[in-house]
N, C-alpha and C positions, 0 to 999 in steps of 0.2 A: 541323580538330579531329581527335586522333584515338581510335582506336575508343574504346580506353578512356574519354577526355572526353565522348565522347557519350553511352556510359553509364552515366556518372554523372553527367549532363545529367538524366535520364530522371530520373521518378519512385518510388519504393521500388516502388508497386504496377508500375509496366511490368517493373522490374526484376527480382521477383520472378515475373512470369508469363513472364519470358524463360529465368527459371532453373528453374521449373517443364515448361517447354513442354520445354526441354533434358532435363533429367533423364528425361520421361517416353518421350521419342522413346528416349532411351539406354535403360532399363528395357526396352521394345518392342523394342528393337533386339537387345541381348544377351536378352530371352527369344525372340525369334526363330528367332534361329541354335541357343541351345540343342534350341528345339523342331524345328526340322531337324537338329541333328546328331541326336537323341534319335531323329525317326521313321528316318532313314539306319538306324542302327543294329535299330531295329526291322523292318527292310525287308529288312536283311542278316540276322539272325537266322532271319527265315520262312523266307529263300532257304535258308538252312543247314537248317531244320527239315526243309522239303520236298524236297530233293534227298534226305537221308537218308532221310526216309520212302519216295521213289520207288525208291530204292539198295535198302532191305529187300526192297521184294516184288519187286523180280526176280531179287534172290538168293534167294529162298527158293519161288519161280516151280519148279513142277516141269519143266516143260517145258525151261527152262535149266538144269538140273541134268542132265538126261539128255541134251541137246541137246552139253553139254559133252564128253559123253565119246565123243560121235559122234566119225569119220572126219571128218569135213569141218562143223562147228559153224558155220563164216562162213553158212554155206547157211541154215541153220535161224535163227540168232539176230539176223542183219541187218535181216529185216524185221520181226521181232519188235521190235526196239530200236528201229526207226524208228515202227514206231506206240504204243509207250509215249509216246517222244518227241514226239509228235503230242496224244496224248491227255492228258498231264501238262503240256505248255507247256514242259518243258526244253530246253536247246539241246542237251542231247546225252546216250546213254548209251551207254555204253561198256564192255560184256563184254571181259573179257581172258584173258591164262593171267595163273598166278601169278608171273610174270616181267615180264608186263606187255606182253605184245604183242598189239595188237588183234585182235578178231575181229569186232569192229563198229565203225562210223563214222561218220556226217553223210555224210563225205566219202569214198566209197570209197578216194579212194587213199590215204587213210591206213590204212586194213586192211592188217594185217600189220607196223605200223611201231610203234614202243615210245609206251607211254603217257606224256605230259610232267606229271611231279606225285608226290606223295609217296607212295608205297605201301606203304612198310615196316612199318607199320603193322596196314595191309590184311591183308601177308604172317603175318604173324604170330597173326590173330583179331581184331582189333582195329576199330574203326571211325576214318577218319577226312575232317576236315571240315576246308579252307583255302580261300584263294583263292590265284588263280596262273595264270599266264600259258599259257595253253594253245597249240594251232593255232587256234582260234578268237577267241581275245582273253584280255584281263582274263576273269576266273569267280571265281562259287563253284562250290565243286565236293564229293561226298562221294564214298571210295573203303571198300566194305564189303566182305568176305570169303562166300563160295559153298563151302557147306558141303556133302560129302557121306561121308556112315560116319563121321562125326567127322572128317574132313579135309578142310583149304583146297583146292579142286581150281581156282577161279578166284576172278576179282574183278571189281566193278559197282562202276565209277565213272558220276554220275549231276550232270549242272552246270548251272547259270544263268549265261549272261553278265553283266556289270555294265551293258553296254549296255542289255543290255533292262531290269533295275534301277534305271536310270534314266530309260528311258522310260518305267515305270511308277511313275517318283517324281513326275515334274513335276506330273502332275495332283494328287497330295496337296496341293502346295504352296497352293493356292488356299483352301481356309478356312482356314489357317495365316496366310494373308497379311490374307486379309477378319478375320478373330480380330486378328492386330495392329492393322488400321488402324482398327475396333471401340474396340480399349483406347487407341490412341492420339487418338482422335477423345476419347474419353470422360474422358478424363486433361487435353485440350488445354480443353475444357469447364470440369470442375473446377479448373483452377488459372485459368483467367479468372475463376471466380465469388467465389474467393479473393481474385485481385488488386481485383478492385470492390469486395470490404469493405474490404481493406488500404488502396485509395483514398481510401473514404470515412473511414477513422480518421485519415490521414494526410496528410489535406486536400489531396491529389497534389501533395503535395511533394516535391523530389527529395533524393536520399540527403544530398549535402552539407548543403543547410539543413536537414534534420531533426538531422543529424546538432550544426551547430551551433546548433540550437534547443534539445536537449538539453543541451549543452556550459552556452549561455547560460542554461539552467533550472536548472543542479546549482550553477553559479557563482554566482547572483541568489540563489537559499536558501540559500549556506553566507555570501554575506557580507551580507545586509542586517541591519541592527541591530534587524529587530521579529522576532520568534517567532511560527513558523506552523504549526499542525497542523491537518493535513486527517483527515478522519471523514468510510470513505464511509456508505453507505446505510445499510449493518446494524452500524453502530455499533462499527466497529474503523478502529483508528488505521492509515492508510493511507502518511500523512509526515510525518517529523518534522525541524526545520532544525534547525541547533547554537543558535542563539540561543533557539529553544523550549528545548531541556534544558538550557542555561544557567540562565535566567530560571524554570522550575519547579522547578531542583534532583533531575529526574529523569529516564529518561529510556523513555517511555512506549514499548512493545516495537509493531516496527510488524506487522501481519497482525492483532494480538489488541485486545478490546473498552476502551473506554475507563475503567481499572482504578483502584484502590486507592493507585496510587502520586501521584495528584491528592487535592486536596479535593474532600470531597464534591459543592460547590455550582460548584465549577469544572468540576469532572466531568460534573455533568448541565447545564451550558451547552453541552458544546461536544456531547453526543449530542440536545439539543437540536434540532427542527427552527426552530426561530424565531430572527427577526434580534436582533441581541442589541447595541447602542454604545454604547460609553465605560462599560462596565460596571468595576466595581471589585472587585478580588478580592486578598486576603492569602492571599500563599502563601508560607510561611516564616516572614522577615524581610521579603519584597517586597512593595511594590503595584503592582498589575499594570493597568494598562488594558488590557480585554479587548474586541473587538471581533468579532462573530460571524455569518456570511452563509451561506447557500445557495452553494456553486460549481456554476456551469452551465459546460457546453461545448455551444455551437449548439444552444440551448434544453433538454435535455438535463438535468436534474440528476446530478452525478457525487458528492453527500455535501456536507459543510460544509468552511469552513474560518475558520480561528480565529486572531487574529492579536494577539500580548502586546506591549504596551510596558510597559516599568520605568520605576514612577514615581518609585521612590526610590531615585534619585539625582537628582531635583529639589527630594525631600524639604528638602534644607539650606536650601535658596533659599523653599522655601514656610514652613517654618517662621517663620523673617527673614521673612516679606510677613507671613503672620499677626500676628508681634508688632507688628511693625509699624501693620497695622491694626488692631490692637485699640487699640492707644495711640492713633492717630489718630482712630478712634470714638472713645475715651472724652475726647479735648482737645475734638472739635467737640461733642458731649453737652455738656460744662462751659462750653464758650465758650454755647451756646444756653442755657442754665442762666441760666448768671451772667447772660447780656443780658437776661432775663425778669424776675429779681430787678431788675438794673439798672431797666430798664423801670416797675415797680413803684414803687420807690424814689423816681424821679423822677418820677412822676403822683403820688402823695403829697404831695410836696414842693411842686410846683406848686398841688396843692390848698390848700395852706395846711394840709396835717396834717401838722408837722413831727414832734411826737411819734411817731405810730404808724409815720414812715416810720422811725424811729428804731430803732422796736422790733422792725420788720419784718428790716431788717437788720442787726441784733444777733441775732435770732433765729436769722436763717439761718445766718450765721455760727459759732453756738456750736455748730448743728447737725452742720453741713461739718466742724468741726472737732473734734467729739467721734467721728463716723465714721473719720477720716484718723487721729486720733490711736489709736482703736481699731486697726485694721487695721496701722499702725508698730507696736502692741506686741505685736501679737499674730507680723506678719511682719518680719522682719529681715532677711531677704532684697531688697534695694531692687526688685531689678529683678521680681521675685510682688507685691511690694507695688503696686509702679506700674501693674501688669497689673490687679489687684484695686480698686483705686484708679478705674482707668480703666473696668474692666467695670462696678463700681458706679455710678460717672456714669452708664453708657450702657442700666442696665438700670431707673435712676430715669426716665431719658430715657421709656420705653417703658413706663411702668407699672409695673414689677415691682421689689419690693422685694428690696433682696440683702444676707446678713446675713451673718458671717463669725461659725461658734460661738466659743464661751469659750473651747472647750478645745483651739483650734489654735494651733496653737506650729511657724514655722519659723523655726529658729536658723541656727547653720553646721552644713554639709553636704556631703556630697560628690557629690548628685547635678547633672548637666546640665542648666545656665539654660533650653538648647534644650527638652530634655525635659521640664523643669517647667513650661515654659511652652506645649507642646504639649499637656502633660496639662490643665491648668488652665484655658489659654485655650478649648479647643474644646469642654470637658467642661461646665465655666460658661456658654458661649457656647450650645451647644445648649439648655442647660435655659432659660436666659431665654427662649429662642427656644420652647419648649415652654409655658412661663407662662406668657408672652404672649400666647402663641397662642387656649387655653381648658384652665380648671379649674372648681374646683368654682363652682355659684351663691352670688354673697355674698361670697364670699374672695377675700382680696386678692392678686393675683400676688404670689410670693415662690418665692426659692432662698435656701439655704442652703449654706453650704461649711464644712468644717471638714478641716484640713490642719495633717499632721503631719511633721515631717523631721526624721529624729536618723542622722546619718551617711552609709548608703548607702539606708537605710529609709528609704519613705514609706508616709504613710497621707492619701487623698484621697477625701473622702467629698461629694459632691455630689446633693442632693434638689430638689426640683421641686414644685409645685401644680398642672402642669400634666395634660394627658389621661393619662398614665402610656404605658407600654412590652406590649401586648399580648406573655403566655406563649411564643406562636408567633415574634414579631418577636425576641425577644430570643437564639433561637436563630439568628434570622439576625445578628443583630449580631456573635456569637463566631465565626461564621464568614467574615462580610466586612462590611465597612462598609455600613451603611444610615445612611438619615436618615429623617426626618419632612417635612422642606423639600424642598421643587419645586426650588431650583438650591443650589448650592455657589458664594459668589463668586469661591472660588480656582482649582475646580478640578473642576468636577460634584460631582454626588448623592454624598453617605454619605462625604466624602473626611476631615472631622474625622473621624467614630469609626472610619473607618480608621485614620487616624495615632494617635490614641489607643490602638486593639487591638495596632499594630505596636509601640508604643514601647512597651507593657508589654510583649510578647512578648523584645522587644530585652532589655529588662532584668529579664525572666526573672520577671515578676511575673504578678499574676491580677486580672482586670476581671467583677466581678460585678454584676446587674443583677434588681433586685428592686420591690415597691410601698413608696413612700413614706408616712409619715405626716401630708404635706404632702398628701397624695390623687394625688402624679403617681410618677415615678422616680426612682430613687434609685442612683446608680451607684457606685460602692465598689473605688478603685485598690490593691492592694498591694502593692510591691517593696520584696526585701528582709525579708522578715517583719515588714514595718511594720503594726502594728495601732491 
């Protein structure tokens, strides 16, 4: 394998402390060197500072000033120059004429022989400071002017080897070096303590699988067909997939709290901390099964996450099973009916009371058929009549009387079988189910319906005897489907007056809910400016 495959073998967190350990050795490394070239330079400086300072007082030395205009100055100034040079640490100082020929030396035999180095300077008043290759080596060196009555009469050049410069650099080098290996110890430290968090976030996985854990994470929420938004702790929306803003019709900003652009009640689900299944929620034109958990990682909680399925585009199909079933209830109601009358009939008959079995059913008969013929003139609509028809059976079945007012009238129309029969069946179907359940003492279960359709209008006005609609519930109801009942046979809790809230929404109408004069609820469709 090579280098490269092994390192990206390795785990993000090794990877990272190998790039850490690198950068910091580099860091250490180039301040290093800075920090020696920087003292070099500060080392060269002094040397310049203090050759000049030593160059001044001996030109300005009385004793070399009068020494100089002696007969014979090598005499006087040689050993002078050699215990400066003694006493100041320089390698050398060196009296001259103004031409530049020695009169002092290290090395005797260079008395007498021309100075090697820039003087022109010197000649002139001036001070000057180089380095430069002498009889003694590499130097720094300064060469000053020896004033006397206002006149250059000599010159004091004054030098440090670089030799000795750097035998007195080596020893700096050591807290220099102890200083780097300090920050590099201390830098090698922190990026391990680093890499042990980056381990533990990143389960020490290595680059590749995270990398395609990622890849596999953005590709799993952009195509799965449910909607998911995650909310962490403090209640801002942290992800949102395409199918969430699909399915909401918005699309909720990620970093910020969970806002204005949901419904109310959907809104404080999902910053909810409680688990929340199969809840149902209208948003728009949609219903949404909403399903609502804690996310953990490795016990951990990281916020919630909330996951939408669309239930309406099952709607067609539920609709169809609805009519369905309600025809079916109301054929098995009838068939249990008639077998009871039947039943009846014939113990009669066997008794020997042919008369009253006679009467009995003739009775019933004129009954059944003063309701069915009520309901035909009132609906003209076959397929509301047959639903009406059926619900009646099936709310006689259960107790409760079901009475169709005077004054409903559906003729032709332009509104949707599906839709009429969504509205009718689930709005009817509930209230039975309310009657049924408990009303006032002494009173007889009963609904009432009265329904009107002239074109694209309707008027659907359904009341109840049963417990009624508490203030509080019926702000839930406008907002998302509830029920009264423990299950839903189609489809969970509250999914009728869902589809009833949706289809008036669809058709652009208004669902009001009020107390009956029956003592329960009274619920009141109108699209269309149907009154």
């Amino acid at each position: 394998m090579s280098l490269r495959g092994r390192v990206a073998a390795q785990s993000v967190a090794v990877q990272l402390l190998l790039l850490q350990v690198v950068v910091v050795a580099a860091v250490v490394l180039v301040g290093g060197a800075l920090a020696l070239a920087d003292a070099r330079g500060d080392q060269r400086r002094e040397a310049e500072t203090a050759t000049l300072l030593v160059a001044h007082t001996v030109a300005t030395t009385p004793e070399v000033v009068d020494a100089v205009a002696a007969p014979d100055p090598t005499a006087v100034l040689q050993p002078y120059a050699l215990a400066v040079q003694q006493q100041t640490g320089t390698d050398f100082v060196v009296i001259m004429t103004t031409d530049g020929r020695r009169w002092t030396h290290p090395d005797p035999t260079q008395i007498g022989l021309t100075f090697r180095g820039t003087i022109a300077g010197a000649q002139q008043g001036r001070d000057v400071t180089e380095e430069y290759v002498g009889t003694l080596g590499p130097s720094v060196r300064s060469v000053v002017p020896v004033r006397s009555g206002g006149r250059v009469v000599a010159l004091v050049g004054v030098g440090i080897t670089t030799d000795r410069l750097s035998r007195s650099f080596w020893p700096n080098l050591v807290p220099i070096g102890l200083a780097a290996l300090a920050v590099l110890a201390v830098g090698t430290a922190g990026a391990g303590l680093v890499s042990r968090r980056v381990r533990r976030q990143t389960g020490g996985l290595p680059e590749r699988d995270l990398s395609r854990m990622l890849d596999y994470h953005d590709a799993v929420l952009h195509s799965v067909r449910e909607g998911i938004v995650l909310v962490g702790l403090d209640h801002r929306v942290r992800l949102v997939n395409d199918e969430a803003r699909r399915l909401l019709g918005a699309d909720p900003p990620v970093g910020e709290p969970v806002g204005p652009e949901l419904p109310q009640a959907l809104a404080a689900t999902m910053a909810s901390p409680r688990d929340v299944r199969d809840e149902w929620h209208l948003v728009g034109d949609r219903i949404l099964v909403v399903n609502h958990t804690t996310a953990r990682w490795r016990g951990r909680a990281l916020g919630t996450v909330t996951t939408l399925r669309d239930r309406t585009e099952l709607q067609a199909a539920t609709r169809e099973l609805d009519s369905v079933r309600s025809l079916a209830d109301a054929l098995h109601a009838q068939v249990h009916e008639s077998g009871n009358r039947m039943h009846t009939v014939v113990s009669l008959m066997e008794l020997g009371r042919t008369d009253e079995a006679i009467g009995f059913a003739t009775g019933e008969l004129d009954r059944g058929g003063r309701l069915d013929a009520q309901i035909l003139e009132h609906v003209g609509d076959p397929v509301v009549a047959a639903l009406l028809l059926g619900l009646t059976a099936k709310a006689s079945e259960r107790g409760v009387t079901l009475r169709l007012a005077p004054a409903s009238s559906v003729g032709a129309h332009e509104l949707d079988d599906h839709d009429l029969l969504t509205l009718v069946g689930n709005l009817v179907d509930n209230a039975v189910d309310a009657a049924a359940t408990r009303g006032p003492e002494g009173r007889t279960p009963e609904v009432t319906v009265d329904l009107t359709t002239a074109g694209r209008a309707l008027r659907l006005v359904v009341e109840d005897s049963g417990p009624g609609v508490a203030p509080a519930d019926r702000e839930r109801i406008v907002r998302r489907g509830w029920s009264t009942k423990s299950t839903d046979s189609v489809a969970g809790r509250g999914l009728g007056l869902a589809l009833v809230l949706q289809t008036v929404r669809r058709l652009g109408g208004t669902l009001d809910i009020d107390a009956s004069a029956l003592g329960g609820a009274r619920f009141t469709v109108s699209v269309g400016g149907g009154r």
